[in-house]
N, C-alpha and C positions, 0 to 999 in steps of 0.2 A: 567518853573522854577523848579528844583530840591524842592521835597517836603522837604519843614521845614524850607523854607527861604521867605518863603511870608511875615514875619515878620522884612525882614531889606532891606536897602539901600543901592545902589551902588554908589559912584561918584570915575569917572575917575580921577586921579591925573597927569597931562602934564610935563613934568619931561624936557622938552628939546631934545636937538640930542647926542646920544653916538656913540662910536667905530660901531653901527651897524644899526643906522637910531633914527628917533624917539623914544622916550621909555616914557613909565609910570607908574603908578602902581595903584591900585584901595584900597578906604579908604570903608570898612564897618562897615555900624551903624545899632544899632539893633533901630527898630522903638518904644520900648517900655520903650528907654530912657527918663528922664527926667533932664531937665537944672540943677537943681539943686544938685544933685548927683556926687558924685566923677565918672571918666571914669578910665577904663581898656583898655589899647591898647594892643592888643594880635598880636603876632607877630609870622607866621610859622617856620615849618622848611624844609631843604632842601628836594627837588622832595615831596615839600607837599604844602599846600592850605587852606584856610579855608572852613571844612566842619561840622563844632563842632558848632549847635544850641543850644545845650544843656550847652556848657559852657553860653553864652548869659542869657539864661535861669536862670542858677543858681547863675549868678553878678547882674543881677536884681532880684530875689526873696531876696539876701541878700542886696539888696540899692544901687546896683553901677551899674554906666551908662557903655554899653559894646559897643568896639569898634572892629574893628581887621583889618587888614593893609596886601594886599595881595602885596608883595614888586615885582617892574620890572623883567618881564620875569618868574616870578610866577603865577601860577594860573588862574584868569580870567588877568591878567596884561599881558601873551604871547601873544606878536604879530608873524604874518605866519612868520616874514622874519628873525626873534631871534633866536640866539640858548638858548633854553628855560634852566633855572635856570643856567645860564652862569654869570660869574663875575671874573674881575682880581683884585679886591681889595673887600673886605668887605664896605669901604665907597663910596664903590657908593650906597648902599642904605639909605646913612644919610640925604638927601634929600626929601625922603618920609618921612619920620620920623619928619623929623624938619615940616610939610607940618600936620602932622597928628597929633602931639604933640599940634604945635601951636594952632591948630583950634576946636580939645574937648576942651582944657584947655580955649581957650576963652568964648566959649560957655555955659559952668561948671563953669566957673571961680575957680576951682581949681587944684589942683596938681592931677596927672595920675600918675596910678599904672600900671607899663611896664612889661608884662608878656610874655617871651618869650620861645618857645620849641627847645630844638635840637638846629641848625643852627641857629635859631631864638634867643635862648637864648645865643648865642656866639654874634649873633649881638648885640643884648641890650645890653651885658655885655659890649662889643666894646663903643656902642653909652651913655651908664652911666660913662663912663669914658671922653670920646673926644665929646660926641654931643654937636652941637650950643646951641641946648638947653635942655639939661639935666637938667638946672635948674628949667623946668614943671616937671620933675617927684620928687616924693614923695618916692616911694616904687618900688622896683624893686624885680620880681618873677620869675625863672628860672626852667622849667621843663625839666628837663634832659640834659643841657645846653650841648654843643658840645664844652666842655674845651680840650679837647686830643681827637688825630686820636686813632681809635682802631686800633693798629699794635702793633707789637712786636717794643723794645723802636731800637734796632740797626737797623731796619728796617727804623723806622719815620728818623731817623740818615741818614744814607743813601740814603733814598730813597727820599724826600722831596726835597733835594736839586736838585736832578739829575732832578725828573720831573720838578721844575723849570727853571732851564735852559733850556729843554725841550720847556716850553710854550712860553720862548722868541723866540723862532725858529719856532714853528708851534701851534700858538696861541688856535687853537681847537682841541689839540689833547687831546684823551681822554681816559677813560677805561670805558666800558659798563657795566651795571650791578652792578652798586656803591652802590646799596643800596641790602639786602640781601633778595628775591622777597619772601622770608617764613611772612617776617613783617609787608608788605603791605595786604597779604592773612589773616592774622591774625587778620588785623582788616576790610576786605572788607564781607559783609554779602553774596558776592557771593560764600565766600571759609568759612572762619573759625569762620566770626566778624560777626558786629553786623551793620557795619558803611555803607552809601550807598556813592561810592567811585566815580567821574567822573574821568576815566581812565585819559582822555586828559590832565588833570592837574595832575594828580598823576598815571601812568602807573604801574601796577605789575612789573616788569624788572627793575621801575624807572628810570630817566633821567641818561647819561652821565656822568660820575664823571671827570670834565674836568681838567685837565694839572693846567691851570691858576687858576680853582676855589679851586684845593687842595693846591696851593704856600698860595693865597688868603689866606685861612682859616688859616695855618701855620703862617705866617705873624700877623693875628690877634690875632691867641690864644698865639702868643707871647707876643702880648703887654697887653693883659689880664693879664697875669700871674707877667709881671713886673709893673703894676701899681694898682691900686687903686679904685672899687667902696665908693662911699663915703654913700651910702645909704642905708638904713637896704632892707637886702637882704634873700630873701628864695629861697633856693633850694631843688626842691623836685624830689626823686628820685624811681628808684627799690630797692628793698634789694638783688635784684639778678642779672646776667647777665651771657650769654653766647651767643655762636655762634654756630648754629646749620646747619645740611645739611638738614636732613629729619626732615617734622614734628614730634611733638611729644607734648603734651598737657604742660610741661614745657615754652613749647614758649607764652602760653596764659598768665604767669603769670611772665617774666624776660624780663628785657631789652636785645634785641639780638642785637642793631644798637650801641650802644655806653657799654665798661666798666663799670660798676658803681666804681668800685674802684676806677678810673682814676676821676671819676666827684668828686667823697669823697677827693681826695686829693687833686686835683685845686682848689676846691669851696672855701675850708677851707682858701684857700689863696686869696681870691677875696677881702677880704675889713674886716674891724673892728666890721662889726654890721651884723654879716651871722649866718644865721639859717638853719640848715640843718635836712630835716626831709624823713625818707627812710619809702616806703608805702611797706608793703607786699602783694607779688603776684600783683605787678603793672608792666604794661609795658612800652615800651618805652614812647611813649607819655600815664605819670601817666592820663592822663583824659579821654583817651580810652579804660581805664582796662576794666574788668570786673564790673558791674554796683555797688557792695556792695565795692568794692576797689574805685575805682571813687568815689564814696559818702564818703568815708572818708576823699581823696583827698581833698576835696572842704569844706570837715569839717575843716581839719587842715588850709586850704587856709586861709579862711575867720574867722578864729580864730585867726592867725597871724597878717591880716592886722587891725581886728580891734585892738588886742593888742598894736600892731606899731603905729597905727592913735590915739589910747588915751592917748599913753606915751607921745605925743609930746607936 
């Protein structure tokens, strides 16, 4: 077992038969939960996994039971015969979700705090809006949420639609190298970070960026944008962003995978009760920063929720 996980539980989630055989997804609990205690369902992002003991860590030293949901074709969730982090619609992972929502909140008996990264946080936003049961969560938390493609805007114009029609013709077609491989290095201890990375679920190169999974993504961050979270929301972000070629010590401290500007201007539009808090020198995913960055993260985090949880 990868050191730092001796401390939680795996169960397999059976999810039924899709477009590509069996599928599932796996629910993780940290063992140092207690019944009692509000849960945190932490949710990835794309060509990513959960390898973050340290958030665990710092929801239990502040009171809150920690969960995290590695969704189908994710993670430890890839079966051999997947094409791994593949999806034509955003809800097909509302399933796990309903599976993993249901079953902290019964156990807690109360409302869960949905905290989602990247991809992760586009889904949540997705499933606080249309999930079965959105009515278990309390609080919704969004780190870096994936509200806009980073493209020039005549580009996403253009170009979205094309590959769409594209994936009804050739279901796996795809563009290699969708994530920008400086990001993963940045936070892998074998290059630039600190993090110890299992390639097979998270590759440097990163997975495929497939035809159907960018309509996907399009299709949903539409209907983000036309409707409504109804629940007090944090989004927290970088105060910077770019896209770089070559390394360069800027990349330790901005988000290079999504605009932040593009997140500042969606977010604001996500619902009535949105908080938005930009960390500096944070990167993509704010809770892999740099450790004095990170520590504020989680200051601000758990400052917010208890605020949120007293006013109610």
């Amino acid at each position: 077992m990868q050191k730092g996980f001796e401390n939680f539980t795996f169960q397999d989630i059976e999810l039924g038969i899709d477009y590509e055989g069996p599928v599932g997804a796996t629910l993780i609990s940290y063992k140092k939960n207690e019944n009692t205690r509000q849960p945190i369902l932490y949710i990835h992002g794309f060509s990513d996994y959960f390898y973050h003991p340290h958030l665990a860590e710092k929801a239990s030293e502040a009171g809150y039971n920690f969960f995290a949901l590695e969704l189908r074709k994710y993670g430890r969730s890839i079966q051999k015969y997947q094409h791994a982090n593949y999806c034509r619609s955003l809800y097909e992972y509302f399933p796990e979700i309903d599976f993993a929502l249901k079953k902290i909140t019964e156990v807690n008996r109360q409302k869960a705090i949905l905290l989602g990264h990247s991809n992760g946080g586009l889904i949540s936003s997705l499933y606080a809006i249309h999930g079965k049961y959105k009515n278990l969560i309390q609080l919704v938390i969004l780190n870096s949420p994936f509200l806009e493609l980073n493209l020039n805007p005549l580009v996403r114009k253009i170009a979205i639609p094309i590959l769409g029609l594209l994936s009804k013709a050739f279901p796996y077609a795809k563009v290699n190298n969708a994530v920008n491989p400086l990001y993963p290095k940045s936070i892998d201890k074998n290059y630039y970070g600190e993090w110890e990375i299992n390639h097979q679920y998270k590759p440097i190169e990163g997975f495929p960026g497939y035809f159907a999974w960018l309509k996907a993504v399009a299709i949903a961050q539409k209907s983000v944008s036309r409707n409504r979270i109804n629940f007090p929301t944090l989004v927290l972000l970088s105060s910077d962003s770019f896209i770089p070629s070559i390394w360069s010590e800027r990349i330790s401290k901005s988000d290079i995978i999504l605009n932040v500007n593009d997140i500042r201007k969606r977010a604001l539009k996500l619902g009535n009760k949105i908080t938005m808090i930009e960390i500096d020198h944070a990167i993509h995913d704010v809770f892999l920063s740099a450790k004095e960055v990170r520590e504020q993260a989680f200051v601000q985090m758990f400052r917010w929720i208890n605020e949120m949880t007293n006013s109610e």
